[in-house]
Structure formats: structure tokens, C-alpha cells
N, C-alpha and C positions, 0 to 999 in steps of 0.2 A: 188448444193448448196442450202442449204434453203432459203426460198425465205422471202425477205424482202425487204420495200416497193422502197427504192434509190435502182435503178438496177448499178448506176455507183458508189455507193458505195461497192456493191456486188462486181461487176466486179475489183474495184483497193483490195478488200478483195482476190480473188483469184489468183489476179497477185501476190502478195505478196506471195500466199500461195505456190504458185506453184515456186515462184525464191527459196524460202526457204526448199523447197524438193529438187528443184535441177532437177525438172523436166522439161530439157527443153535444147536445141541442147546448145552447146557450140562450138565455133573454136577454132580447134586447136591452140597449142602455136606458132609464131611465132619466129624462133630464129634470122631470120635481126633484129627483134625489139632491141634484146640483145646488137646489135654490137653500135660502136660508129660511129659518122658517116664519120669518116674517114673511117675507115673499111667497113663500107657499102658502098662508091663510089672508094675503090680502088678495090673492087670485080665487078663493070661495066665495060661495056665497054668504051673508051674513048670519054672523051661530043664531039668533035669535028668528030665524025662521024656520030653521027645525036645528034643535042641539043636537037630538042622538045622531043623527047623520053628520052633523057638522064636525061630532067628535070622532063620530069610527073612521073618517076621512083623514084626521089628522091624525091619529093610532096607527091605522096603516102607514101612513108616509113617515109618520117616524119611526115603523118598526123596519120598513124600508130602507130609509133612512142607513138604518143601527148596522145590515149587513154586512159583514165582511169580503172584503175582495178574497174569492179561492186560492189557496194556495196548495190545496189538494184534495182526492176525492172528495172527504167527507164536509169540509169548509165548502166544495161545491156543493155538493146537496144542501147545508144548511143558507148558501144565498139565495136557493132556488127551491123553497120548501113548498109551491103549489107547483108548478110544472114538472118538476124532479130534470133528470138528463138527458130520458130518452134511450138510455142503455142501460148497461151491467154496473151503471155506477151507483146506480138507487139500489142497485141493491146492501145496503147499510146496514142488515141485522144476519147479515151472515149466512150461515147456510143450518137447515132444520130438518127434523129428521119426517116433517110432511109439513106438505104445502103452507105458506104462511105471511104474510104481508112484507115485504121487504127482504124478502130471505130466498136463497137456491133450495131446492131437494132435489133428490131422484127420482127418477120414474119408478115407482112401484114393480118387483116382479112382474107378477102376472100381467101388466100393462108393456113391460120388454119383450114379453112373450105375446103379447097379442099385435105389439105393432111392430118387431123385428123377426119374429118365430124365432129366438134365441134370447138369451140371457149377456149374451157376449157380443153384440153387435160390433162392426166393422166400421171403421170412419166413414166411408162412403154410405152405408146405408145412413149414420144417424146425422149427417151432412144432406144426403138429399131428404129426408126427415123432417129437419128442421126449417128446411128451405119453403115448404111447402104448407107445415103444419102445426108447427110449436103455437103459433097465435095462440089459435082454439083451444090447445092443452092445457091454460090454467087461464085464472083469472089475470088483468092487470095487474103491474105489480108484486108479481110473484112469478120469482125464476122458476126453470129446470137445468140440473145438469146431465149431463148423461155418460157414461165413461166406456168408453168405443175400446175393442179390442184385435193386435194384429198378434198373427199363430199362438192365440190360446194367450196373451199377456196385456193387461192395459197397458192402452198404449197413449190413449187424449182423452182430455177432459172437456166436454162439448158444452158450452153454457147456451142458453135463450129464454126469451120470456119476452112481455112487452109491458116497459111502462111509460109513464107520459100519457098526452093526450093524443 
């Protein structure tokens, strides 16, 4: 992404861009969602041989149920609040000034420096970088951004991370 100077305006520019390509895990249809919920608890088994299960079955299906069809990034993440996207769209808390559950950072100096030998990295290096190694760099669920630089100017703003299963 070209780089410009709000990285978390960047960042909600590509969640966008990326819900509207379509680039990005979706779950399957659910067809209990379909039924009415008579119909979904006369397919259980009967509550009186174990309730607590009888009820967290019907909790789920109606919290299922209750979802919203997306109509944009963030309506997607809340239909899909255990698998998330699978991209830069879970990322929903924005970008943090270190690593952080649901949020972009940067690489640390001394970590540009130990894995670029510069502070100012070139697209190309931090492209084939990420190609290979971002996995390992943080936990699930937690981005990095990286902002690549051409003669001495940022020039892109480099996102990765992995979340999903």
C-alpha cells in the first residue's frame, strides 16, 4: 500500500479494500440458522436428559441465529467472532504502539536493524521478508506493519500477521 503518513488510516483503507474484493475466509452457510426454533429443538435430544447441554445448544443457535449478514469489515468480523477472516480484516483494534491482540505495530528498531541491517528498508527486501517469515514474528492475531523506503522517502506501507485457524 502506498505509504501515507496515518498508518491506521491506511490500515481501516485496506480492511475495506480487501472485504470488497472478497478476499478473505468466509463460513460456511449454516442451515439450523434457517429452521425456526421449534424445528431446531425438536431435532435435539430431550432437555431432560441433560439440561445444561440442552441449553448451551440452544444459546448458541440462537446467538447464531441473532447474526447479522456483513455489510462491512467490521459487521464481518462480528458474524464470524470464533474463526475471524483469515486476513488484515480481524484486525479491529487498530494499530498499537506494541504488539497486541487484534491490532498492527511495528517492528521495533533494533529488530529493522537485525533483520534488514537498516532502519529504512526497501519494498523488495521487506516483500521477500514477509514472504518467508512474518508467520513466526508474532503471535496469532497480532499484525505487523512495516514502512519500506525508496531514495531515502517512505514510500509503502507493508501489513502481515496471521490470524484464523
Amino acid at each position: 500500500m502506498d505509504y501515507q503518513a496515518d498508518v491506521n488510516a491506511a490500515l481501516q483503507q485496506l480492511r475495506q479494500d480487501v472485504y470488497k474484493r472478497g478476499d478473505y475466509y468466509r463460513e460456511s452457510h449454516d442451515p439450523d440458522v434457517d429452521m425456526t426454533e421449534e424445528e431446531f429443538r425438536a431435532g435435539l435430544a430431550p432437555r431432560d436428559t441433560d439440561p445444561e447441554r440442552y441449553d448451551a445448544i440452544v444459546e448458541d443457535w440462537l446467538e447464531r441465529r441473532a447474526r447479522s449478514t456483513p455489510i462491512d469489515p467490521d459487521t464481518l468480523v462480528t458474524a464470524q467472532p470464533h474463526s475471524g477472516t483469515h486476513s488484515i480484516i480481524d484486525m479491529v483494534n487498530g494499530v498499537s504502539a506494541e504488539p497486541a491482540f487484534a491490532t498492527v505495530s511495528s517492528l521495533a528498531a533494533d529488530n529493522l536493524i537485525y533483520t534488514f541491517g537498516t532502519l529504512t528498508p526497501s519494498a523488495s527486501q521487506v516483500e521477500a521478508w514477509m514472504s518467508t517469515n512474518i508467520v513466526g514474528e508474532r503471535d496469532r492475531w497480532v499484525g505487523t506493519y512495516i514502512i519500506s523506503y525508496q531514495d531515502g522517502r517512505p514510500a509503502h506501507i507493508h501489513f502481515g500477521g496471521h490470524s484464523g485457524d
